[in-house]
N, C-alpha and C positions, 0 to 999 in steps of 0.2 A: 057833560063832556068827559071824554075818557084820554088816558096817555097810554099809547103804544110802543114798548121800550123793549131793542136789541140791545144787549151788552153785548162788545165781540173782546176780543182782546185789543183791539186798535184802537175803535171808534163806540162811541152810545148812540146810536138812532134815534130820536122818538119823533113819534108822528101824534097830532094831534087832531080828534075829530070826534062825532059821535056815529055817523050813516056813514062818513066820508071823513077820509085823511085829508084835510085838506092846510094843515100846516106840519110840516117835517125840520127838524134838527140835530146836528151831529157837534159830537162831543171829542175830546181824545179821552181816551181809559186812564183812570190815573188809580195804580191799587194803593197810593197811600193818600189818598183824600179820606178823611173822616166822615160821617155821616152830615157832619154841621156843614162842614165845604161842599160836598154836593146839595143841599138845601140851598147853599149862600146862591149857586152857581145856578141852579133850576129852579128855584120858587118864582121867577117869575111865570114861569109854564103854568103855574098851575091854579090860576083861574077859572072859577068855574069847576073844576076837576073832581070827579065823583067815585072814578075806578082807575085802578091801572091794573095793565096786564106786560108780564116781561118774560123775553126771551134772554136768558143768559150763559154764554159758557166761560165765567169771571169767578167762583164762587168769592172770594175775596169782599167782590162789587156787590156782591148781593147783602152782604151782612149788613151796609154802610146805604143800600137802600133800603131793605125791608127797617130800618132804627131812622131814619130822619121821617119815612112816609108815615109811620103810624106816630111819633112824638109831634110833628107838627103839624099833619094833615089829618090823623087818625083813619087812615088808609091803610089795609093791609090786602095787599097787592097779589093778583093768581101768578103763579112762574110756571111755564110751560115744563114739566115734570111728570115722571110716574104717579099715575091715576089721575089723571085730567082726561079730559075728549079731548081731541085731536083732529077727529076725524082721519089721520092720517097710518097706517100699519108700518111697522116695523119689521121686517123678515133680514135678520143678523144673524150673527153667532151670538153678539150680546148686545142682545136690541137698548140696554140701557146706557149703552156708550157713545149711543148715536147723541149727537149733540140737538141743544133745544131749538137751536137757531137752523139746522139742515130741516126739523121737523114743521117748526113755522114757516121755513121757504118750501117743502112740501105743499102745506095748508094752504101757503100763500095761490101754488101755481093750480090746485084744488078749485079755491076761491076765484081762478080764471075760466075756470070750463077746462081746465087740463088735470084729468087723473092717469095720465100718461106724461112723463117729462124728463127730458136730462137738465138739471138742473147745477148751475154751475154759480159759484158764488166768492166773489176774489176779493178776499180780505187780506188780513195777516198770511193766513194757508189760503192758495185757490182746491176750492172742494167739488168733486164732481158724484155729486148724487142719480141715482137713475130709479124714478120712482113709477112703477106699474099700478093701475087700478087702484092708485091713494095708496099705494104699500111699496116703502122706500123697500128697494131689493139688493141696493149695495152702494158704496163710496168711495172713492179715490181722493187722496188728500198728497197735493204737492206743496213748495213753497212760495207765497204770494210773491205779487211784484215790488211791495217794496220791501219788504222781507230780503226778497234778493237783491235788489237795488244794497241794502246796508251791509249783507254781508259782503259784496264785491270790493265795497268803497273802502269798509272795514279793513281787506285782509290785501291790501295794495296800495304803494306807496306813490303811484305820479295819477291813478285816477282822482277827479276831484269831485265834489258836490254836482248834483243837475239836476234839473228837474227839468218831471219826463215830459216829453210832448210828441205830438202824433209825426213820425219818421215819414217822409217824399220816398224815399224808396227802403231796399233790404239792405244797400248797404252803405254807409256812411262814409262823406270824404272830408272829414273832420273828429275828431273823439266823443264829440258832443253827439251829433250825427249817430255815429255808430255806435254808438250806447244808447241811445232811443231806439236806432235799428234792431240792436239787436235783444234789447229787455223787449221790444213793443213787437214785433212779428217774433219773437222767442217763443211769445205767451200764445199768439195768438196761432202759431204752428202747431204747439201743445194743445191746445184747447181745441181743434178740429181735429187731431190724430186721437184723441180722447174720444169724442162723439162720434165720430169714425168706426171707432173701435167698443163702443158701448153699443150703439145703434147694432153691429154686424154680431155682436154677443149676443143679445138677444132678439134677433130678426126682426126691427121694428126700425124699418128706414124711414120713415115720415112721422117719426117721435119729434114734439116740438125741444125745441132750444131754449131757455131761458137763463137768462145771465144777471145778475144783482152783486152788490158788494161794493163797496166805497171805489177800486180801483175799475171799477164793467168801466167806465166812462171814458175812461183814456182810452180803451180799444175801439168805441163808437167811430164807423166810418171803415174798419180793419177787418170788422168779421164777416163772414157770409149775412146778407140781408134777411135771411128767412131767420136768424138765431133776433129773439127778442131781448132787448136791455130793459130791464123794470126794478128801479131802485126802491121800488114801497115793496116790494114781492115780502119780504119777512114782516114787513109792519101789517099787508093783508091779509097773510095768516094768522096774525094775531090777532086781527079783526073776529076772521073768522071762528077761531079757537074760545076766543072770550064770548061769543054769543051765544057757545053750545056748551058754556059751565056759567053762564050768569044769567 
């Protein structure tokens, strides 16, 4: 049995499976938990567990995994990094800036039949990847929804707490209302003028859609139908990544 683990800044993914993911788990990121406290918090997962493979853009989180995996499991874990297979190319200014987690959702959308994709991923930042023939060719990184959500709440004194849920129309006749209205079609205006505008860049109008990330889900039902929502998409790549270095 293997463990397939995203570290984002928000949330830990992992997926578990050996052919197939077929148990998934999310965490919140916490970078002062010790190596002991995430053992306390996961060793139940790890039954059975033989390998792990992790995507991370945490380095903090990683020190506090690679020291509980091998002191209690004696597991020492691949991390999607300089000189692993990928399967996936790189075409930047500085291709080692690209984060591990754009390049396992790469892999991931790879791993579907798509070496052509906009890939879009709403975490903490929503990221808008556009990857040609398995070679990420560029990135755009804004600020996610709840990201923005806290800073609004933050810097203003009669909005209050809410949570989000899917807006009846664009504009709201209540506070509640139009703060859903406007965080939830904000994003989801952004995110077509984005694909809009990546597709007419590089002349490729029938490039698939794919959407991942802890918040894709609140948009479900808001975006165009032909864009797909797939929340394993970085734990597939990581599927796929660990198979072509183990």
């Amino acid at each position: 049995m293997l463990l397939y683990i995203d570290i984002g800044n928000s949330n830990i993914v992992i997926g578990k499976g050996q052919d197939e993911i077929h148990e998934t788990y999310r965490y919140t990121t916490d970078l002062k938990k010790s190596a002991d406290e995430y053992y306390a918090m996961l060793k139940h997962l790890f039954t059975d567990v033989s390998d792990v493979i992790i995507a991370s853009v945490v380095p903090e989180v990683n020190t506090a995994f690679k020291s509980f995996l091998k002191r209690y499991f004696d597991i020492t874990p691949l991390f999607v990094e300089p000189g692993i297979k990928t399967g996936v190319g790189v075409k930047t200014d500085y291709p080692k800036e690209v984060g591990a987690d754009l390049i396992a959702a790469a892999a991931g959308a790879k791993a579907l039949g798509h070496d052509d994709a906009i890939i879009i991923d709403m975490g903490t930042a929503t990221t808008f990847t556009y990857v040609e023939q398995s070679i990420i060719k560029g990135v755009s990184i804004t600020i996610g929804l709840d990201s923005s959500k806290s800073a609004l709440i933050g810097s203003t004194s009669k909005l209050l707490q809410f949570e989000f849920s899917t807006p009846k129309r664009v504009l709201g006749t209540n506070t509640i209302d139009a703060l859903n209205a406007g965080f939830l079609y904000g994003h989801v205006y952004q995110i077509e003028g984005f694909v809009n505008a990546i597709k007419q860049a590089f002349n490729q109008p029938d490039v698939p859609v794919i959407i991942t990330g802890g918040a894709a889900k609140l948009l479900n039902g808001l975006l165009p139908k032909s864009y797909v929502i797939d929340d394993k998409l970085v734990l597939s790549g990581l599927q796929l990544i660990y198979r072509k270095n183990r």
